[in-house]
Backbone bond lengths (Angstrom), bond angles and torsions (degrees), N, CA, C in turn:
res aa  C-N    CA-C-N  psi(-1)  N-CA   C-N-CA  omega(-1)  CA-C   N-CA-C  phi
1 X - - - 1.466 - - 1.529 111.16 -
2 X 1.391 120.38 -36.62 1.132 122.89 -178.74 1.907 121.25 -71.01
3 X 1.192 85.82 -28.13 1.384 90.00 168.92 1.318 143.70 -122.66
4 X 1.523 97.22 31.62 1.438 143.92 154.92 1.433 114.85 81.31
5 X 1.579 105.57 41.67 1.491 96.71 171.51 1.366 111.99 -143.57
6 X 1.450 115.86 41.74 1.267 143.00 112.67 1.418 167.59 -144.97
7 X 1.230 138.10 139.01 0.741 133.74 -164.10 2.043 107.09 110.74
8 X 1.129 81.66 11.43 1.916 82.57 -163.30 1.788 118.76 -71.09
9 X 0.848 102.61 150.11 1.846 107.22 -171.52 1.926 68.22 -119.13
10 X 1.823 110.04 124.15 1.237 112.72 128.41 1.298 116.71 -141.44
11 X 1.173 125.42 -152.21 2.004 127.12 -157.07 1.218 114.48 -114.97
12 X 1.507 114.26 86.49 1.462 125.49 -160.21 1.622 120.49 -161.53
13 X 1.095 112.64 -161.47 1.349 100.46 175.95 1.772 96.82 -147.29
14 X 1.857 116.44 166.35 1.048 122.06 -169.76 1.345 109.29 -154.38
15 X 1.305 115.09 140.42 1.687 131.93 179.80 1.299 97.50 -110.44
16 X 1.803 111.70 150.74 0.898 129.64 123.82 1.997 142.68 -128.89
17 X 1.190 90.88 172.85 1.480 85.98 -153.19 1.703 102.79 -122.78
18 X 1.410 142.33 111.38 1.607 133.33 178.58 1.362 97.44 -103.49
19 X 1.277 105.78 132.01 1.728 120.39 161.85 1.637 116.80 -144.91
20 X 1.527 111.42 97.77 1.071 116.46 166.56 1.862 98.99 88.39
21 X 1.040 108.03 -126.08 1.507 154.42 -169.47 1.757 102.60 -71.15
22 X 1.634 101.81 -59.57 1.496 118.88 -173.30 1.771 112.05 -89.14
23 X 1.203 123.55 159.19 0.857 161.40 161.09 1.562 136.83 -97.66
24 X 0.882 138.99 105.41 1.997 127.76 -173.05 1.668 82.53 -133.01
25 X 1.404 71.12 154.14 2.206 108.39 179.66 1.161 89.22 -160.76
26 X 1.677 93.09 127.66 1.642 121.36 171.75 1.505 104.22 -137.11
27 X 1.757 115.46 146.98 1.079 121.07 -166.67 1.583 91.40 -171.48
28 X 1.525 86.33 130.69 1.471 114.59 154.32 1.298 128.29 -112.97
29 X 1.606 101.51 144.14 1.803 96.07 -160.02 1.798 93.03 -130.40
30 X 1.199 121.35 98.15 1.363 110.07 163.44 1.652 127.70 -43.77
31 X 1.126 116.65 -41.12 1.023 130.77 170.84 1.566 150.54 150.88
32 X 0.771 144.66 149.67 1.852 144.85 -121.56 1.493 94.00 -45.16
33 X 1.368 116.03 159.94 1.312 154.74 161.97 1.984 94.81 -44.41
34 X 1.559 111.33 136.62 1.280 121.17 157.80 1.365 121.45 -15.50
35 X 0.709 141.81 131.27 1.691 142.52 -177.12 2.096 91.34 -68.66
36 X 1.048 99.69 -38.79 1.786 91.59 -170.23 1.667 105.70 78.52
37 X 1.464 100.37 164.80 1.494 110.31 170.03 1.434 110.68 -122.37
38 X 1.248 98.58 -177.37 1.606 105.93 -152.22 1.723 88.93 -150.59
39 X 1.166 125.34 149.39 1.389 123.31 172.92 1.810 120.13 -103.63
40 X 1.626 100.48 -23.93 1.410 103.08 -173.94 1.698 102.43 -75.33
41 X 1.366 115.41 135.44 1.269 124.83 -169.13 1.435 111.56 -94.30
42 X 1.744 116.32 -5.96 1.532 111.44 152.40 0.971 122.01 -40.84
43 X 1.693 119.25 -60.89 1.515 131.39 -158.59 1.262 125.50 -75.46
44 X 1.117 131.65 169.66 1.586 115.57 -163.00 1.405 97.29 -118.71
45 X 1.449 113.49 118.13 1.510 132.58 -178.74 1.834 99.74 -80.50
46 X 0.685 101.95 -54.92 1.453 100.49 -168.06 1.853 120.11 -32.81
47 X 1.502 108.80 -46.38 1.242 120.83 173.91 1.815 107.55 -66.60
48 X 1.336 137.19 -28.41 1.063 116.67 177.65 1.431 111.63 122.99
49 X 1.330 114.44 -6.77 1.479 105.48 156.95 1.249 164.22 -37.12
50 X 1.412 108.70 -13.41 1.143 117.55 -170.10 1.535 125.82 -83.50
51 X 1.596 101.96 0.77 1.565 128.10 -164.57 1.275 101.97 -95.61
52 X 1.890 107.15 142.06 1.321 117.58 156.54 1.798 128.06 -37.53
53 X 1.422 110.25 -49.51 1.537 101.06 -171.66 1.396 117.33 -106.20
54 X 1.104 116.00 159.19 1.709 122.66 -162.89 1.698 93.70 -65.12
55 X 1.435 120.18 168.92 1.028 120.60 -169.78 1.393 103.57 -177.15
56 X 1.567 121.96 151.04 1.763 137.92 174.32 1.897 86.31 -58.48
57 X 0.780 102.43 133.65 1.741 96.27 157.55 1.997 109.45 -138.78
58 X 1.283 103.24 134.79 1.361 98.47 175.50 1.570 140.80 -65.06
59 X 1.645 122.73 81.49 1.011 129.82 -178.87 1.628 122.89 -119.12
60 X 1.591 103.34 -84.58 1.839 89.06 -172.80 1.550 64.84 -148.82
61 X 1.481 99.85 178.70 1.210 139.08 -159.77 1.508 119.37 -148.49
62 X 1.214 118.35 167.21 1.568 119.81 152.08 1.294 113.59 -122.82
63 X 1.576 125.99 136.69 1.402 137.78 152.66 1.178 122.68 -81.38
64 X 1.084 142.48 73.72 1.840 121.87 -158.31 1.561 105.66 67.08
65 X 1.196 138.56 -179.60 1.037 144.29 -176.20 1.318 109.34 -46.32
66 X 1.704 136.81 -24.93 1.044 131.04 -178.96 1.691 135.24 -85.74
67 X 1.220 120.80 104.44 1.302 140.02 164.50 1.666 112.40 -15.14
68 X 1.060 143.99 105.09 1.270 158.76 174.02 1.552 121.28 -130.09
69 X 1.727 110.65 155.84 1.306 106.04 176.50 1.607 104.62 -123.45
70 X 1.183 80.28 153.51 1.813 121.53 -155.46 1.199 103.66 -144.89
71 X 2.120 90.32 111.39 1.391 112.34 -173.02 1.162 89.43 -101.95
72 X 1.579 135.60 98.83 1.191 113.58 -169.51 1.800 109.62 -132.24
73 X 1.241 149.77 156.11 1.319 142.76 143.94 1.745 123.97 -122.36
74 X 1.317 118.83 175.19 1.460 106.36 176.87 2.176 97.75 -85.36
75 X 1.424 88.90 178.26 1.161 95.58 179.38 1.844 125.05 -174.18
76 X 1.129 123.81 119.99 1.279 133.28 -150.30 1.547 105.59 19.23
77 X 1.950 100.10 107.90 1.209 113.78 134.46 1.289 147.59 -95.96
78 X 0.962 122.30 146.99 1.552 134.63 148.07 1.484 161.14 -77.63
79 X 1.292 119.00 72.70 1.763 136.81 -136.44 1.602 111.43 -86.16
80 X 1.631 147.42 54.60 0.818 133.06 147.14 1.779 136.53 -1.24
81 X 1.235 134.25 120.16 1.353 112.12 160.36 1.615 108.25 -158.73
82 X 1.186 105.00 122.75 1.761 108.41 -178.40 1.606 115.98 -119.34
83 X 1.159 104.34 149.93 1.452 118.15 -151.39 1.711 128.20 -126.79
84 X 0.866 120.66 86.60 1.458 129.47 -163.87 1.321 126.77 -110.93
85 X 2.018 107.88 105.58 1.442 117.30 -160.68 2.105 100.17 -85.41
86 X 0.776 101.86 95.97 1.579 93.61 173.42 1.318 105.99 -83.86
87 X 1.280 153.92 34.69 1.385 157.56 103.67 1.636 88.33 -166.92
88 X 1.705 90.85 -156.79 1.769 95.88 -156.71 1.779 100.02 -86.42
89 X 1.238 122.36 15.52 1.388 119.35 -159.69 1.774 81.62 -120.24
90 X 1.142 129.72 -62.31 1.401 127.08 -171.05 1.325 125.82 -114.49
91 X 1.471 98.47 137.86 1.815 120.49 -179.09 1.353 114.25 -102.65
92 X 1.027 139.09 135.13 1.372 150.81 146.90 1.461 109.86 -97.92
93 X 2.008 107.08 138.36 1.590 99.42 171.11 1.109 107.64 -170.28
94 X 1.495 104.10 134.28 2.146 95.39 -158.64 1.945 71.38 -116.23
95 X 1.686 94.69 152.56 1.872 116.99 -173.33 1.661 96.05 -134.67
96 X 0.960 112.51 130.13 1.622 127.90 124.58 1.251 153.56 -129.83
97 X 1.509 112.30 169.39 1.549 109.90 -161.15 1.838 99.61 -126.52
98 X 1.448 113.30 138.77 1.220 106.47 175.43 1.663 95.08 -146.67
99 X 1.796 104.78 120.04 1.155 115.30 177.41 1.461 128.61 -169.64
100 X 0.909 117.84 170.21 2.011 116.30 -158.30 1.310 120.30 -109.31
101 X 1.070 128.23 138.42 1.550 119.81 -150.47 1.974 70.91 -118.51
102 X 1.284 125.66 121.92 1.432 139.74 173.04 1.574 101.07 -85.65
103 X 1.429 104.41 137.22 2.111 125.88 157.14 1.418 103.63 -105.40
104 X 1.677 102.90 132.69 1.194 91.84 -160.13 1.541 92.05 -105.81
105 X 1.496 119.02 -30.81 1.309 116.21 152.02 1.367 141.58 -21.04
106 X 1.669 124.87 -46.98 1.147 172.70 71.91 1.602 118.77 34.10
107 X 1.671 96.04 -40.83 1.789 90.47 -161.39 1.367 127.58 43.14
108 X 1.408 118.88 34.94 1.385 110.77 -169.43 1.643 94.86 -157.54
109 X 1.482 101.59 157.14 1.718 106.83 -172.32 1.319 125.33 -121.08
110 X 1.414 154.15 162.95 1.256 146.79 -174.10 1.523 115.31 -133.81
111 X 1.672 136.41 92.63 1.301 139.68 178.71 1.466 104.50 -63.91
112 X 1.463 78.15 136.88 1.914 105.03 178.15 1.569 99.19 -135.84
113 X 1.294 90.50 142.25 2.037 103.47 162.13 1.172 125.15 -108.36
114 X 1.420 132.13 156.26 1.549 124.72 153.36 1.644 92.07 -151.02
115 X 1.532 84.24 140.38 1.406 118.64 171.00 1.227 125.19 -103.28
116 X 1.552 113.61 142.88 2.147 108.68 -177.49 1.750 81.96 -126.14
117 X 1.384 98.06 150.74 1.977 120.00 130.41 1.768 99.58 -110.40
118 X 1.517 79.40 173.41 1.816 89.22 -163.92 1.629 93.83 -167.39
119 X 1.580 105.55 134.95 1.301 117.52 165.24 1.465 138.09 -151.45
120 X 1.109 101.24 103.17 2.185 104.83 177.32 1.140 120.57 -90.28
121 X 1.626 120.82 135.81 1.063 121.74 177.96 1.690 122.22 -145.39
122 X 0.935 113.60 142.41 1.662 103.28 -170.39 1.158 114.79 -115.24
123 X 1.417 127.78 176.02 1.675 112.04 -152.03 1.769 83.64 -178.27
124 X 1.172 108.43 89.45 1.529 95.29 171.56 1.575 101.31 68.76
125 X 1.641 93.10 -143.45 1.414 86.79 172.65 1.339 114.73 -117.44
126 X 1.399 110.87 58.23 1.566 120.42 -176.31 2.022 91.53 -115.71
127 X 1.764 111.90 146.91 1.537 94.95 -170.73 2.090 70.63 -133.46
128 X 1.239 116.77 152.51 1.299 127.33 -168.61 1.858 96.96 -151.19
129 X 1.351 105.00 112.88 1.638 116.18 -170.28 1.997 76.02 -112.79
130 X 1.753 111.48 165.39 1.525 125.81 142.20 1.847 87.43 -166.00
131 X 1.371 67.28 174.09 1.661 78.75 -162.20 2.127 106.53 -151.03
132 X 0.855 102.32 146.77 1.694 98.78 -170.79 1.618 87.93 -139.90
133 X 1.602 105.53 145.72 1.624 132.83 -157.02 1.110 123.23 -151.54
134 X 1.509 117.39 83.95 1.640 113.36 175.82 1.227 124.10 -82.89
135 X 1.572 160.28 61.29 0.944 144.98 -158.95 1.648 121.61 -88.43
136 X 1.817 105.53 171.21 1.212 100.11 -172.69 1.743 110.54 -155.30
137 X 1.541 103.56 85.39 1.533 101.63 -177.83 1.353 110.96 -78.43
138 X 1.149 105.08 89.72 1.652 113.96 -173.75 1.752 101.52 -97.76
139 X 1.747 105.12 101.39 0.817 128.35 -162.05 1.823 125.95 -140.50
140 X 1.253 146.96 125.24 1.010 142.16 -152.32 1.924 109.83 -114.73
141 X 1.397 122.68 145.24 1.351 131.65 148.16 1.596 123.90 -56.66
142 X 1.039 102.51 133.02 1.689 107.78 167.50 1.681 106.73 -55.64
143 X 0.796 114.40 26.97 1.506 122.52 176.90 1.930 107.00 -123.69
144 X 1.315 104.64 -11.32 1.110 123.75 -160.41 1.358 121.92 59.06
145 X 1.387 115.94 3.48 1.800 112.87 166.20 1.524 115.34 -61.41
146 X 1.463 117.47 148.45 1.659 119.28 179.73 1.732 92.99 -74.43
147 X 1.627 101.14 135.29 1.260 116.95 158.34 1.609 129.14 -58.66
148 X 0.991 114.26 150.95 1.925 112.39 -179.60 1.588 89.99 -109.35
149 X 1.362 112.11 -46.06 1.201 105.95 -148.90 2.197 93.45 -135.34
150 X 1.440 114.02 125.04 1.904 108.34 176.20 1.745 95.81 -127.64
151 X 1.060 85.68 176.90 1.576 106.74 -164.55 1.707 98.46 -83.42
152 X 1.769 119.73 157.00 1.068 96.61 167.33 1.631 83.59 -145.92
153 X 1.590 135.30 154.05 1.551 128.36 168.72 1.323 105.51 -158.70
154 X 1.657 91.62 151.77 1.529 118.03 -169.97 1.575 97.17 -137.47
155 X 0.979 128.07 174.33 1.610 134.01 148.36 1.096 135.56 27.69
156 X 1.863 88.54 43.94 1.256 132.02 143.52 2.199 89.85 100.42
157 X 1.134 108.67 34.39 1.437 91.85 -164.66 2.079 100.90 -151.47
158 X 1.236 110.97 138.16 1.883 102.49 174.06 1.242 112.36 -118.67
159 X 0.950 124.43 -170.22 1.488 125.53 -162.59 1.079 107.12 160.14
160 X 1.675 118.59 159.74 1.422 120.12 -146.01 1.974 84.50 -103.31
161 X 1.587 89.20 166.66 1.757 91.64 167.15 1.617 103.53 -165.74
162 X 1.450 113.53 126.45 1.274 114.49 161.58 1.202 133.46 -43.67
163 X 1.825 116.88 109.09 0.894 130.51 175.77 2.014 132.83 -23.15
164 X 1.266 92.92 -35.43 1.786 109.96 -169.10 1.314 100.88 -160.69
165 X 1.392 99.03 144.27 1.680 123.06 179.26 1.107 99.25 163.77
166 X 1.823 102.81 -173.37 1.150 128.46 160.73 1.124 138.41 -128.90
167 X 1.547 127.14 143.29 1.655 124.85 -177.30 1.344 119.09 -100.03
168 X 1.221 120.98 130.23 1.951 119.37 157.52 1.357 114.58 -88.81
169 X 1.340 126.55 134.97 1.215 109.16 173.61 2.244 106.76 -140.51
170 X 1.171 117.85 135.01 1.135 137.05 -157.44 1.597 99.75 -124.37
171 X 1.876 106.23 129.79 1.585 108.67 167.90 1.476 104.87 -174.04
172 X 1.358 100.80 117.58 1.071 127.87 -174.64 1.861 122.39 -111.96
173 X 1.107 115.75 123.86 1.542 121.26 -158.21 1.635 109.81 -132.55
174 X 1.194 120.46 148.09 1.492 127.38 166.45 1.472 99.98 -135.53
175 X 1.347 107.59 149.41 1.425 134.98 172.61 1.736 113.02 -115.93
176 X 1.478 91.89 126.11 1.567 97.98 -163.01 1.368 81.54 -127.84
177 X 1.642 128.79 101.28 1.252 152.88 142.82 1.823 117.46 -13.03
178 X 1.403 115.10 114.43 1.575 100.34 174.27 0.978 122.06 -148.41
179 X 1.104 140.87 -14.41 1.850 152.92 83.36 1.847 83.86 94.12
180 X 1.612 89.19 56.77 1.931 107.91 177.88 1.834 81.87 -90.79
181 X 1.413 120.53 -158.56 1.514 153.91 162.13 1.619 106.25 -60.29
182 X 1.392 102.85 -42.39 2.046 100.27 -165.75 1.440 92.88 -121.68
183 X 1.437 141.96 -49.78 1.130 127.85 -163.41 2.156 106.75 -109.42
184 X 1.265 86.98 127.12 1.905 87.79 -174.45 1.741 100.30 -79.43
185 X 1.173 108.30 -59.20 1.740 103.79 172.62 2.168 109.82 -153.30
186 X 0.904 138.52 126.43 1.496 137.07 126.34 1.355 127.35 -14.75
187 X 1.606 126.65 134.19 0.934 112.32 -163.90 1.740 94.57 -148.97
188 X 0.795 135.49 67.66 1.646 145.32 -176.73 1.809 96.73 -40.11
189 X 1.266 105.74 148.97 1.966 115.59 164.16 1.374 104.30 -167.32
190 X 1.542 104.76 169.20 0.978 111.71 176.14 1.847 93.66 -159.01
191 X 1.456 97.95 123.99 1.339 113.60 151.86 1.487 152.35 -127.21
192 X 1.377 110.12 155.15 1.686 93.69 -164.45 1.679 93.33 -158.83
193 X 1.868 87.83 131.62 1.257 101.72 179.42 1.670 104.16 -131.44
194 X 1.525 84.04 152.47 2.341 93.30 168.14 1.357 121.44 -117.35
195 X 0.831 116.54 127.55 1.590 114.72 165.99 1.714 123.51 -85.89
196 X 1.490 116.67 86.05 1.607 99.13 170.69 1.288 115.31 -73.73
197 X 1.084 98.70 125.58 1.803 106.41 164.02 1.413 128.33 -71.66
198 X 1.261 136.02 137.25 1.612 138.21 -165.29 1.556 95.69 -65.46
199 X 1.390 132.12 -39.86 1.297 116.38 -154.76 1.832 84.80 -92.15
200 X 1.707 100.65 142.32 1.709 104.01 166.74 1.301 113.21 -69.90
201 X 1.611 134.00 -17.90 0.969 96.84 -176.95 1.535 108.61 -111.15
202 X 1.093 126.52 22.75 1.515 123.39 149.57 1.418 118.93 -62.46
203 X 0.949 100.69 152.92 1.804 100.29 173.05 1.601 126.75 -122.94
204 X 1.183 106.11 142.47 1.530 124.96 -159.37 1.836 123.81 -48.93
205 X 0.843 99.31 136.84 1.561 94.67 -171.10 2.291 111.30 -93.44
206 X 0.886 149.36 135.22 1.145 152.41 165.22 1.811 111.90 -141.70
207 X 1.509 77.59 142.90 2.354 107.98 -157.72 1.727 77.86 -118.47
208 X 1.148 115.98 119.53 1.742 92.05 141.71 1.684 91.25 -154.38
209 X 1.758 95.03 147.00 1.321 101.71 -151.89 1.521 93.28 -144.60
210 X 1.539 102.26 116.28 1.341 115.29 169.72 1.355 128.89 -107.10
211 X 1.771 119.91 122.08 1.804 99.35 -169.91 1.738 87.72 -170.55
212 X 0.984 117.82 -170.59 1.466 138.46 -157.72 1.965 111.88 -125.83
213 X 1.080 102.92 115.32 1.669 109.26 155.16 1.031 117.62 -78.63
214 X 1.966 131.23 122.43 1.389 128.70 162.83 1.684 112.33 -115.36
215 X 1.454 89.88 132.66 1.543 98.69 -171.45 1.397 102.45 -114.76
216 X 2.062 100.06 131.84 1.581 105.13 -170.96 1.758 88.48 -148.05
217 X 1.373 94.77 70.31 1.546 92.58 154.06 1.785 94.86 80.65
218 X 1.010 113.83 -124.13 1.503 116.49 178.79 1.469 115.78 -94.96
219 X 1.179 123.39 -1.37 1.215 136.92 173.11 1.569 117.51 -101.34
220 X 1.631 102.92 113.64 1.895 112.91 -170.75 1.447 89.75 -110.80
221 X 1.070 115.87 141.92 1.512 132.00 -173.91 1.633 104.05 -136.26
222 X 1.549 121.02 129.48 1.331 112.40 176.08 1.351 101.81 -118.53
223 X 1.042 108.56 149.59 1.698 122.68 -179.04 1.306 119.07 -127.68
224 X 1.100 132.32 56.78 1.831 142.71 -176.81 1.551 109.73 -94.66
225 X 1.614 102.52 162.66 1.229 111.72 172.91 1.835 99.87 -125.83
226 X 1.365 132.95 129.39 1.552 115.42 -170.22 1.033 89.56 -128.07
227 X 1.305 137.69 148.92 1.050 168.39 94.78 1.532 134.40 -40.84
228 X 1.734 111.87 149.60 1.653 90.23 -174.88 1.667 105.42 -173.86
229 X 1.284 122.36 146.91 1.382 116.08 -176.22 1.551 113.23 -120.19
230 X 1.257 102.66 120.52 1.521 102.19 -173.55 1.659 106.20 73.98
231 X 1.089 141.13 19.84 1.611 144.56 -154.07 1.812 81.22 -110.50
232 X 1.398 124.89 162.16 1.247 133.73 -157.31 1.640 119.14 -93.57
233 X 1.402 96.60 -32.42 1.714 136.77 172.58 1.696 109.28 -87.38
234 X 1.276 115.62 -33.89 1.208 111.77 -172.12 1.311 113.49 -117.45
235 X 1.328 130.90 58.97 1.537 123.67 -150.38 1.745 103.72 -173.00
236 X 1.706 101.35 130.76 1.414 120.99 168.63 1.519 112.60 -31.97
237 X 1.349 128.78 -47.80 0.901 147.31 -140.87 2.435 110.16 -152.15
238 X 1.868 87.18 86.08 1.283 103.66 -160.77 1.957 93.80 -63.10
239 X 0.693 112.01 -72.24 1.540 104.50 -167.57 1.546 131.53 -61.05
240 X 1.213 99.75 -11.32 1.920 103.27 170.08 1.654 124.84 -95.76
241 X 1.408 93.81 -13.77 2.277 101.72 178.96 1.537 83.99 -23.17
242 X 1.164 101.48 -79.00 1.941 110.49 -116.31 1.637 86.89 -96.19
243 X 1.080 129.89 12.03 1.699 133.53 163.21 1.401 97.29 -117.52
244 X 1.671 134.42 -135.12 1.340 134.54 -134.04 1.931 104.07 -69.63
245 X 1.258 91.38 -37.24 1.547 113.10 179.48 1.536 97.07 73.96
246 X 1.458 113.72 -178.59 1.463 139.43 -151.02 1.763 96.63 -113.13
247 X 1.197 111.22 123.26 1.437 101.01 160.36 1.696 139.57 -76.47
248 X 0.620 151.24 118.13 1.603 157.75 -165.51 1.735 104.15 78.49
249 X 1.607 106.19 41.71 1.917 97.45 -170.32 1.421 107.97 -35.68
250 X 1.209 110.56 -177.40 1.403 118.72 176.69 1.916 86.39 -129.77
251 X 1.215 101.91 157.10 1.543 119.06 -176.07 2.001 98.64 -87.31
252 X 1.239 97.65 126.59 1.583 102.33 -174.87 1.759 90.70 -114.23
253 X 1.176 121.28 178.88 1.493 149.17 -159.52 1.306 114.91 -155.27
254 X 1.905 88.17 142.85 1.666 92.37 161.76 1.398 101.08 -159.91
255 X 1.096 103.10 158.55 1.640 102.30 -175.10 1.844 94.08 -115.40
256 X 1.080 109.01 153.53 1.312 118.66 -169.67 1.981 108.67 -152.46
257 X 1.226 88.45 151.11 1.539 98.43 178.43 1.658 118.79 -146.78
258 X 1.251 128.07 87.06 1.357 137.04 144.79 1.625 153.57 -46.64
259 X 1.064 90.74 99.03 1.591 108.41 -168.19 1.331 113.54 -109.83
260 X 1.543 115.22 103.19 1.456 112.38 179.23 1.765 107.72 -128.49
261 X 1.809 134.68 141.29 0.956 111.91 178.42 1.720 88.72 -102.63
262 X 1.268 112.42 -169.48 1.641 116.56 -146.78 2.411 83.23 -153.48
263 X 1.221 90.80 93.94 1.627 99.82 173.51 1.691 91.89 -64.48
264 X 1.600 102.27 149.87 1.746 112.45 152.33 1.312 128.14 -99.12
265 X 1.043 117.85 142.94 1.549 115.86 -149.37 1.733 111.81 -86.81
């Protein structure tokens, strides 16, 4: 989510397709979600902050150790995703993305890919997601040097992020049934993901987040504690996580509590 390839609202349109067994989702995204506004006059509106989902936003960059600016945005994507029920307990599903991060300085654009596999499976009442993530912000400086590292902002805030790497991500859940008056069942998890970064001497990012789902009717309540090293939210040092990162991070904390009710349609 943080590094904007999930959960994203952008300005496009999307098919889907069921056959049999499989599943396909296709989507084209011209490009990011409204920048939104923001009222606090610290923050810098101009880049696009004011929006729910992470996003390229046009600021500075790094080339190698050197600091550059980068007028940059995303620009027509292309969202692959296929879907494979091998009975009602397990999914298989390999995704890709192929799309151009535009200089507007430049007038000119640079295609990048990233690829997922993906797998759910249920077991009783044990639910087991992992997920594998190659990405590729293949993206350029107004200098025309390739970027290592571009800006990305949401919620009112930017921050640097390594251009290319890869993510693991692990989550494992049980459902403990309770179907009292207020609570229908508990649902304990714990997840934890890493980000290696392509360059060696960046350093690695890890989320792992342990906490509880409570279900009361239309009301989902989350109860976690997350933790995270070098992570953007969870970190000594807010603007470098998810670009050069910190060497020997130290694991920071937060305790958090989620309360959402869920209308029926």
């Amino acid at each position: 989510y943080y590094m904007g390839l999930e959960d994203t609202y952008n300005t496009g349109i999307g098919l889907s397709y069921q056959l049999s067994q499989w599943r396909f989702d296709f989507a084209y995204f011209r490009q990011a979600a409204p920048k939104g506004s923001i009222s606090d006059n610290t923050l810098d509106n101009d880049v696009g902050n004011g929006r729910y989902s992470y996003a390229v936003v046009p600021t500075t960059g790094y080339a190698g150790n050197t600091l550059v600016d980068a007028n940059i945005r995303e620009l027509n994507h292309f969202n692959l995703r296929a879907r494979y029920k091998l009975n009602e307990n397990i999914e298989f599903g390999v995704s890709g993305q192929l799309g151009s991060i535009y200089n507007k300085e430049l007038n000119s654009r640079k295609w990048g890919t990233s690829t997922a596999l993906h797998i759910v499976a249920d077991y009783n009442k044990w639910n087991f997601k992992g997920e594998f993530i190659s990405y590729n912000y293949n993206a350029q400086g107004n200098n025309k040097e390739k970027l290592d590292i571009l800006q990305m902002a949401a919620y009112g805030a930017a921050y640097d992020v390594a251009t290319k790497g890869n993510i693991y991500i692990l989550g494992l859940a049980y459902m403990i049934p309770i179907n009292r008056k207020f609570i229908k069942y508990i649902q304990p998890y714990i997840d934890y993901s890493i980000v290696d970064k392509h360059k060696k001497e960046y350093f690695n990012i890890q989320h792992l987040i342990p906490g509880a789902l409570f279900s009361m009717g239309p009301i989902y309540t989350y109860v976690d504690f997350a933790l995270g090293k070098n992570q953007p939210w969870l970190t000594s040092n807010f603007g470098e996580g998810l670009g050069k990162g910190t060497a020997n991070a130290r694991w920071n904390s937060r305790f958090n509590i989620n309360i959402g009710y869920y209308f029926n349609q």
